[in-house]
RODOVEX-797579 format. One line per 8 residues: number of its first residue (from 1); their letters; for each residue x, y, z of N, C-alpha, C, O. Coordinates in steps of 0.2 Angstrom, whole numbers. Atoms other than C-alpha are relative to their C-alpha. Example, Ala and Ser with C-alpha at 12.3 -4.5 7.8 and 13.67 -1.06 7.14 Angstrom:
RODOVEX-797579
1 = as = 4,-6,0,62,-22,39,4,6,0,9,5,3; -4,-6,-1,68,-5,36,-4,5,3,-1,11,4
***
This chain:
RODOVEX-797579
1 = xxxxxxxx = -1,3,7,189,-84,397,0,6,-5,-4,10,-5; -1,-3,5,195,-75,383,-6,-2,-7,-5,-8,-10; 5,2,4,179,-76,371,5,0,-8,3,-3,-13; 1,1,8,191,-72,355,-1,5,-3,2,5,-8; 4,-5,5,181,-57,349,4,7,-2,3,10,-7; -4,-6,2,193,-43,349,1,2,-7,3,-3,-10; 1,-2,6,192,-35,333,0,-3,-4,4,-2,-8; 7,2,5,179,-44,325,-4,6,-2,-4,11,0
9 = xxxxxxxx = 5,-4,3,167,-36,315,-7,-3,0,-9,-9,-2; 3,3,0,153,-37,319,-10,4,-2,-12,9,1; 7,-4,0,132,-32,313,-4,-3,3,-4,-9,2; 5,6,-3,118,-34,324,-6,6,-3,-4,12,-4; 4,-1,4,100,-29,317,-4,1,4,-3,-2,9; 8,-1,-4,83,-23,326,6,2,8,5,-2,12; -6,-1,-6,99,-16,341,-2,9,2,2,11,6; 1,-5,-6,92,2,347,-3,1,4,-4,6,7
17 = xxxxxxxx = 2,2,-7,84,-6,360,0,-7,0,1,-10,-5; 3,8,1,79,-23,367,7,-3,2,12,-1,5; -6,6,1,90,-37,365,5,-1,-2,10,-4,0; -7,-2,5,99,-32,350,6,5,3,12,6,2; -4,-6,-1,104,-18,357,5,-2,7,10,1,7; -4,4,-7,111,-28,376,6,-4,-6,12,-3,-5; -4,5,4,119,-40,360,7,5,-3,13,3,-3; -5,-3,4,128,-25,352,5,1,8,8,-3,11
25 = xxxxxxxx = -5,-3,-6,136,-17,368,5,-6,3,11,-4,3; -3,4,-1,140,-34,375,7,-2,-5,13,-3,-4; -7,1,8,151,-37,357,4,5,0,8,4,-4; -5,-7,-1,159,-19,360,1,-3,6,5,-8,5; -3,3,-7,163,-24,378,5,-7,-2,10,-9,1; -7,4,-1,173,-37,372,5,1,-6,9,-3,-9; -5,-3,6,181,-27,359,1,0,-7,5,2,-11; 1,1,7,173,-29,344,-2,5,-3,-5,9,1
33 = xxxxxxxx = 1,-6,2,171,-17,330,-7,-1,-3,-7,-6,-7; 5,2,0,151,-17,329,-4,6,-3,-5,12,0; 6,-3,2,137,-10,317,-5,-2,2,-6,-8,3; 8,1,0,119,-7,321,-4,1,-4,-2,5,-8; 2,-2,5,106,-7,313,-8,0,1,-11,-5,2; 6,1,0,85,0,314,-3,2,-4,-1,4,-9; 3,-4,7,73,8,305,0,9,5,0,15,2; 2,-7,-2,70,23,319,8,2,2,11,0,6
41 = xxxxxxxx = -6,-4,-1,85,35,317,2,4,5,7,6,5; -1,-3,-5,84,43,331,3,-5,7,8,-6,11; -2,6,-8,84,29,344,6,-3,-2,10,-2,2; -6,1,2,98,22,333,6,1,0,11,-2,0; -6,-4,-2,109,36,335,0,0,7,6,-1,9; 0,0,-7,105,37,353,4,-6,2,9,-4,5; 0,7,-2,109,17,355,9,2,-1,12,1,4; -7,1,0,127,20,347,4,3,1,10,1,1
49 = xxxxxxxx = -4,-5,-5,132,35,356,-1,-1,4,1,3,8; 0,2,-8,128,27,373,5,-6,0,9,-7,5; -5,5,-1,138,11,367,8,2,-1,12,-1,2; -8,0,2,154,20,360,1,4,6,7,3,7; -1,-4,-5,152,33,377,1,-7,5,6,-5,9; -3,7,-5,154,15,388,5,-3,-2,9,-4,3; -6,4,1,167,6,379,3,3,-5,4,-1,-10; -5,-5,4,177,20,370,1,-5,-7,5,-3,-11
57 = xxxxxxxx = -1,1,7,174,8,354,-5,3,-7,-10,0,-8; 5,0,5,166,17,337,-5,-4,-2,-4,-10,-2; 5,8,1,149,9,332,-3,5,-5,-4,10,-5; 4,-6,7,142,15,314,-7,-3,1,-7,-8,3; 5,-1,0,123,18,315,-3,0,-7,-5,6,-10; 3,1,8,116,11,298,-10,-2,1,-13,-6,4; 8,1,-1,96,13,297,-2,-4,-7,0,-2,-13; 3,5,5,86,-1,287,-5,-2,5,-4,-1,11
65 = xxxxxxxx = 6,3,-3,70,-8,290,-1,-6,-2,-3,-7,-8; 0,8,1,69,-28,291,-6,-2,-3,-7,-8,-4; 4,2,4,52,-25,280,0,2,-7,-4,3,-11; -4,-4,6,61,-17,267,6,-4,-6,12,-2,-6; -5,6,5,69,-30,254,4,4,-2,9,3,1; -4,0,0,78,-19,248,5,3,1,11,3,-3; -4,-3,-5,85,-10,260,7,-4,0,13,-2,-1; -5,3,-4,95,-26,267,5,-1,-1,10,-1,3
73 = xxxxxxxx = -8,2,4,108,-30,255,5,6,1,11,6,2; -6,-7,0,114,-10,254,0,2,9,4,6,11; -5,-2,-8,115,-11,275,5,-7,-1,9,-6,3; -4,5,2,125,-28,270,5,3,-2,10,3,1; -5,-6,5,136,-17,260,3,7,2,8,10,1; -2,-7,-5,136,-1,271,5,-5,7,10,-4,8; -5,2,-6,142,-12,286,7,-3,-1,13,-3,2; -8,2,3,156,-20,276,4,6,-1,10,5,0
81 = xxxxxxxx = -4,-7,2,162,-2,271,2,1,7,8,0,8; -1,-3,-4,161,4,287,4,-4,6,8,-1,10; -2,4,-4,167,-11,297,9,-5,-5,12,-10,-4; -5,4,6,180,-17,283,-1,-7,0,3,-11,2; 0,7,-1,174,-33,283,-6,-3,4,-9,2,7; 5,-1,-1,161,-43,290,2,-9,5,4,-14,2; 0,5,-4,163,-57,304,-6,-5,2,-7,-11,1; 6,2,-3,149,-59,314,-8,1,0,-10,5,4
89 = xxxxxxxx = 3,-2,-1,132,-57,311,-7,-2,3,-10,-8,2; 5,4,-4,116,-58,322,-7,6,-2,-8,12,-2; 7,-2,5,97,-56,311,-2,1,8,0,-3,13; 7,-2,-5,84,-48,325,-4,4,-4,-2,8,-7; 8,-5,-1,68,-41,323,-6,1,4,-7,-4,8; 5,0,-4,55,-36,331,-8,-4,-2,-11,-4,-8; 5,7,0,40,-48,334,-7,4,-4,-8,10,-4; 9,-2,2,21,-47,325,-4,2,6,-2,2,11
97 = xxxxxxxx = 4,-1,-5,7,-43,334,-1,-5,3,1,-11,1; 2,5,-3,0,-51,347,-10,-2,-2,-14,3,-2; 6,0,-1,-18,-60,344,-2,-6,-1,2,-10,0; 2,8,1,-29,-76,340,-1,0,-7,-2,6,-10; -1,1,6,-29,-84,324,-6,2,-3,-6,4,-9; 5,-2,4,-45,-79,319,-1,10,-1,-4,14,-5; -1,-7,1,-41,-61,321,4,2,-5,2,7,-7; -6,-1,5,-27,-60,308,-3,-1,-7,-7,-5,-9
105 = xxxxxxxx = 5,1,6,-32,-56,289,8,-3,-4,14,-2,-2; -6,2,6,-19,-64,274,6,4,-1,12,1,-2; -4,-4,0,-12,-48,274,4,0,5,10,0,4; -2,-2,-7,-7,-47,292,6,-8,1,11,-8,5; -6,5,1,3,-65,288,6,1,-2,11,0,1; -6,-5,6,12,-58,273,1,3,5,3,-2,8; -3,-6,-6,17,-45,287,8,-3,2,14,-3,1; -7,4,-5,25,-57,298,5,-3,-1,10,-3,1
113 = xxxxxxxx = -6,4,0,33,-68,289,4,5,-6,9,3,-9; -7,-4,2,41,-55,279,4,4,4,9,6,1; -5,-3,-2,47,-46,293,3,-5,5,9,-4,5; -3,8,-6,52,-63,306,0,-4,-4,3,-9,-1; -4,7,2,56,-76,293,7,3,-6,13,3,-6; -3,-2,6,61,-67,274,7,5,4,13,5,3; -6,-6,-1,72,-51,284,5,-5,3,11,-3,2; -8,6,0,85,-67,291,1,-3,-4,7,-4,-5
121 = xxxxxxxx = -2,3,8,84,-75,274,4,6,-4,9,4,-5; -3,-4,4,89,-59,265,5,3,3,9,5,-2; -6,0,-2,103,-54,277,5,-4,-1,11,-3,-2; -6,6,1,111,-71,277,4,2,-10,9,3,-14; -3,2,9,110,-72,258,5,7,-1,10,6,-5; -6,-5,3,119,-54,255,5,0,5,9,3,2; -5,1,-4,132,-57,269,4,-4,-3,9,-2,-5; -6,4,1,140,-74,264,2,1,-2,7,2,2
129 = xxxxxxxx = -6,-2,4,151,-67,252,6,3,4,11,1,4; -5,-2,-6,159,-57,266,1,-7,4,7,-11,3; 1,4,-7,155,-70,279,8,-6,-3,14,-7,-1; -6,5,5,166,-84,265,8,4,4,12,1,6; -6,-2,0,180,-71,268,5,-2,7,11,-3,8; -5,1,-8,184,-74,287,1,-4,3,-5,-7,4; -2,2,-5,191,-84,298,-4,-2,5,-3,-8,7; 5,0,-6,178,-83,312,-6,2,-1,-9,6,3
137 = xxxxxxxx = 5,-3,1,163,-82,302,-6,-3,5,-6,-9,7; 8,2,-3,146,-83,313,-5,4,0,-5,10,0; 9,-3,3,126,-81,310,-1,0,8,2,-4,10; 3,1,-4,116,-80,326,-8,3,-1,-9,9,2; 9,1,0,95,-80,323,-2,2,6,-2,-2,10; 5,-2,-7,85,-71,337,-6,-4,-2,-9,-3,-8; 6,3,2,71,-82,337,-4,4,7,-3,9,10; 3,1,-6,59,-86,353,1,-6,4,3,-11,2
145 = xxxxxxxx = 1,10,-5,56,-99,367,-7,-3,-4,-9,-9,-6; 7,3,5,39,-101,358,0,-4,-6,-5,-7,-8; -4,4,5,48,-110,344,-4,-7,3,-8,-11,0; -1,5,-4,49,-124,358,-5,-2,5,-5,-8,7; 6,0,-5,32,-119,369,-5,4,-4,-5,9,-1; 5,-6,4,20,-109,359,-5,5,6,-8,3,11; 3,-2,-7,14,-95,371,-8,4,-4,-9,7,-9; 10,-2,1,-7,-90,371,2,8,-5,7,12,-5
153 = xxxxxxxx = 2,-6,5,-11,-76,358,6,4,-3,7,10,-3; -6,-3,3,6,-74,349,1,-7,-5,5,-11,-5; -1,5,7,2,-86,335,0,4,-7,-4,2,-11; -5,-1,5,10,-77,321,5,-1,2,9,-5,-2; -7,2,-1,26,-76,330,1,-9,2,5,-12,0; -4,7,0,25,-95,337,0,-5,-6,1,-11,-6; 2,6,3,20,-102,320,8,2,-5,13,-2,-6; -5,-2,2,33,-90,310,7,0,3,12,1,-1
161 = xxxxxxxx = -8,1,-1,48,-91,320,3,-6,0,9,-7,1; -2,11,1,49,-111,319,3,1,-5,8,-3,-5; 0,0,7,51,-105,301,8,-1,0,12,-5,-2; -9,0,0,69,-98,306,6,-3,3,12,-2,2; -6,4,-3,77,-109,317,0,-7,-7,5,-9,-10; -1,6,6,71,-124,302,8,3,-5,13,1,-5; -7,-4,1,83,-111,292,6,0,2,10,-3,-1; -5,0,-3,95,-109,304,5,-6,-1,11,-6,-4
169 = xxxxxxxx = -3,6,-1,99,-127,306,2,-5,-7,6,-9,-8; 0,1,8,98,-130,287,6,3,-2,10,1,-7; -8,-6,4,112,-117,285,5,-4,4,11,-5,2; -5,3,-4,121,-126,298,5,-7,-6,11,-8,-7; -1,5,2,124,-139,289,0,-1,-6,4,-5,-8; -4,-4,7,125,-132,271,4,1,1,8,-3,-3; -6,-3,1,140,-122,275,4,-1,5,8,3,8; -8,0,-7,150,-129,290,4,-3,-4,8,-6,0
177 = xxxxxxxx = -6,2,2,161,-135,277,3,3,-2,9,2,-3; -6,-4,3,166,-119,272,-3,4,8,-4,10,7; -4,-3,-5,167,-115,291,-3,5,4,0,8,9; 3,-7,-1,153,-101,293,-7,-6,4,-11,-10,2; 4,4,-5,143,-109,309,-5,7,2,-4,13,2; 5,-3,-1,125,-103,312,-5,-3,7,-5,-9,6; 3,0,-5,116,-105,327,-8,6,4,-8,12,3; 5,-3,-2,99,-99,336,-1,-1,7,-1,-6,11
185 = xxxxxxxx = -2,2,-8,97,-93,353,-10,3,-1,-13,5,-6; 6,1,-4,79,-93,361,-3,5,6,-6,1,10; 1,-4,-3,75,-79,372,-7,1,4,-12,3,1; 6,1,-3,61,-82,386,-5,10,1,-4,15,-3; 2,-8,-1,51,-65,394,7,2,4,10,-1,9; -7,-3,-4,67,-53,397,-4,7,0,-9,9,-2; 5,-6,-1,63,-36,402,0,6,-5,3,11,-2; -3,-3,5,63,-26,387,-8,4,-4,-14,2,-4
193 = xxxxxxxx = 6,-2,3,51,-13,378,-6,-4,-4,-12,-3,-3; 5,6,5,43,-27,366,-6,-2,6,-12,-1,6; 6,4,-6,37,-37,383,-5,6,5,-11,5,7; 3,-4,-2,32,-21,391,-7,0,-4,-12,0,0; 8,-1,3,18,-20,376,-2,-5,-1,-8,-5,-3; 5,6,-1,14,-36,375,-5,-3,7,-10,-6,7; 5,1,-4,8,-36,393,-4,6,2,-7,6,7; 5,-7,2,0,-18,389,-7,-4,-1,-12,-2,2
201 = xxxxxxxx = 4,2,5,-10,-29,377,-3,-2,4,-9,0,4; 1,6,-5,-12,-43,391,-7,5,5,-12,3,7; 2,-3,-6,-18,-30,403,-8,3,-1,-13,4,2; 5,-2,3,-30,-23,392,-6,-2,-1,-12,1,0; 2,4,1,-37,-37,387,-4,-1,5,-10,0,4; 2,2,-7,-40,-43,404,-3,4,5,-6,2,10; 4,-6,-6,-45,-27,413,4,0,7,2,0,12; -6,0,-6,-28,-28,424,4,4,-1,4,7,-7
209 = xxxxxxxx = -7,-2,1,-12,-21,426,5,-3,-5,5,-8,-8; -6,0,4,3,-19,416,6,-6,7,9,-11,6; -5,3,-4,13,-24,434,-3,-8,3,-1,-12,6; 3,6,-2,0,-38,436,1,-6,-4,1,-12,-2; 0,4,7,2,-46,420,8,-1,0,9,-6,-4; -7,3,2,22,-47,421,-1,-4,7,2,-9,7; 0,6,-7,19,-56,439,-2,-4,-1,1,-8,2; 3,7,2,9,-68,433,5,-4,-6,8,-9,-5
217 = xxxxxxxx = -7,2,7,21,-71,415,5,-2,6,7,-7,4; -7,1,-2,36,-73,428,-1,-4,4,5,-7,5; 0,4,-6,30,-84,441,-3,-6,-6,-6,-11,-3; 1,8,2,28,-98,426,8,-1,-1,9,-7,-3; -8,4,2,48,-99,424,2,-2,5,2,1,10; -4,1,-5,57,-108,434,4,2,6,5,0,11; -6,-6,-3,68,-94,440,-4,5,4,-1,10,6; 6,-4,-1,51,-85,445,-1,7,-1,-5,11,1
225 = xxxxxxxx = 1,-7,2,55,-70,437,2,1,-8,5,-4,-11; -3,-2,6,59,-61,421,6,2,-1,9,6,3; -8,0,1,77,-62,412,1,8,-1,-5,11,-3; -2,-4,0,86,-45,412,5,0,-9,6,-5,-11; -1,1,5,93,-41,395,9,-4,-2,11,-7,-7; -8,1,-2,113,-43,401,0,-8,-2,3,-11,-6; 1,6,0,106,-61,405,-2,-3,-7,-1,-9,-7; -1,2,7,102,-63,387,6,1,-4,8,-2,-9
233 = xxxxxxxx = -8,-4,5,118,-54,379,5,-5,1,9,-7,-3; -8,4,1,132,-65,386,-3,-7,-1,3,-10,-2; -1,8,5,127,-83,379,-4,2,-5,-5,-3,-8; -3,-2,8,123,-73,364,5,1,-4,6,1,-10; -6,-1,4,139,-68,363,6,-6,1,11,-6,-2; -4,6,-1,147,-83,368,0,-2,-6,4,-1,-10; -1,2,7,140,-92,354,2,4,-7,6,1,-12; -3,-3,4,144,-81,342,7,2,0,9,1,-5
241 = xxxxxxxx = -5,0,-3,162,-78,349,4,-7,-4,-1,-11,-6; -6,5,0,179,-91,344,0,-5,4,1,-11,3; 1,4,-8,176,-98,360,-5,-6,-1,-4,-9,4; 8,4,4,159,-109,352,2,-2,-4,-2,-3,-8; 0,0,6,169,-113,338,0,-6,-1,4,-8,-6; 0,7,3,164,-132,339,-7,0,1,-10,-6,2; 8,1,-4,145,-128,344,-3,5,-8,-3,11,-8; 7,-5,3,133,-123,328,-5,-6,-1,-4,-12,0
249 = xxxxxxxx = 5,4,1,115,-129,322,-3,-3,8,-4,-9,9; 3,1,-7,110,-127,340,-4,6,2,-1,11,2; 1,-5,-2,97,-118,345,-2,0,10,-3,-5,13; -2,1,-6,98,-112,363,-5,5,5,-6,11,5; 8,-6,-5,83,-105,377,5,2,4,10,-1,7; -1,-5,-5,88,-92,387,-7,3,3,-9,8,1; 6,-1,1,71,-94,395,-2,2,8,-7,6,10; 1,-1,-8,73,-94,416,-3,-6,0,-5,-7,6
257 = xxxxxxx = 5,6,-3,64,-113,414,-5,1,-2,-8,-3,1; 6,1,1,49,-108,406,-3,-5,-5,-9,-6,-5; 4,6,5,48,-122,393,3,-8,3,9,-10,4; 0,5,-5,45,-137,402,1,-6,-5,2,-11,-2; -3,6,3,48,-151,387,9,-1,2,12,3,4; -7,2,-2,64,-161,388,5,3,-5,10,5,-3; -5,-3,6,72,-156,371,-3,7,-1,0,10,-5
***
């Protein structure tokens, strides 16, 4: 299937590693002209000379930090220079800590939900202006499956990212009259530096392994193991893609089966 994407513009956010960074390459692999974007500049320049050394496409390397209000608007403004325009864009960051709600002080809230709710509020909001410009405008939200399941001792992410698919689906429905579809995908355990220290944490915790703690986490999906990050990048790039362009205000688990409600 022809997804469409070929020279699209596209920014993706929290992409020198992880998910973002499977998200970007995936959208260079099918021809798209694509910015990144993290706050460590090192790993960021690494991430976009590995992507343009695989698919012979330039990738501008824009550093911002998603707790940084006002960084986000001048990488909204640097990717449009650099990408002439602005098509596609997918908010990721990286998650809160993990712990129990009595652990977390007022401060450590303020944390989270300005870096997992407010940094995809202030990217959308400085984008539409481009976004209004194009043809194939599309938002895609990195949330969690926790949204849908809440998982043990990751109650600032399961309580704050509910925050953003509520967002997501609200924008949907705002602005699909001017044509600009937002959608949120759902990301079960994939195997990516994040989950590595969450079950660092798990391990510690427990007085176990780091390989004991993803054995046990994998044998509750369906699939009995953890998603690869490829396995999350192509039906993120689908939705975001031409190809989806009668699918938004959906958010969508990429989970292996791990959340067991029906909707």
């Amino acid at each position: 299937m022809d997804l469409g994407l070929k020279g699209k513009r596209a920014l993706v956010t929290g992409a020198s590693r992880g998910l973002g960074y499977a998200v970007a390459a995936t959208l260079a692999e099918e021809g798209c002209h694509v910015a990144i974007s993290s706050r460590n500049v090192e790993k960021l320049s690494a991430a976009a000379k590995q992507i343009e050394e695989a698919h012979g496409i330039p990738v501008a390397a824009l550093p911002a930090d998603m707790n940084d209000a006002s960084t986000l608007e001048e990488l909204i403004t640097n990717a449009v220079d650099a990408l002439g325009g602005l098509d596609l864009l997918v908010t990721n960051a990286g998650g809160p800590p993990p712990g129990k709600f009595e652990t977390f002080s007022e401060e450590a809230w303020v944390n989270a939900i300005d870096l997992s709710f407010l940094g995809h509020v202030r990217l959308i909001r400085a984008a539409l202006p481009y976004l209004r410009k194009s043809d194939a405008a599309s938002v895609l939200t990195i949330t969690s499956y926790s949204v849908k399941q809440p998982v043990p001792d990751l109650v600032l992410s399961n309580s704050i990212r509910a925050a953003t698919v509520g967002l997501t689906k609200s924008l949907s429905n705002e602005l699909g009259e001017e044509n600009i579809r937002f959608n949120s995908i759902l990301p079960g355990w994939t195997k990516t530096e994040r989950v590595t220290q969450l079950m660092d944490a798990r391990a510690q915790t427990n007085g176990t392994s780091i390989d004991e703690q993803i054995a046990k986490q994998a044998a509750e999906s369906a699939l009995g193991r953890m998603g690869e990050p490829h396995e999350f990048a192509n039906p993120a790039v689908f939705l975001l893609s031409p190809a989806a362009s009668y699918i938004t205000g959906v958010s969508l688990l990429v989970d292996g089966g791990i959340s067991k409600g029906i909707m």
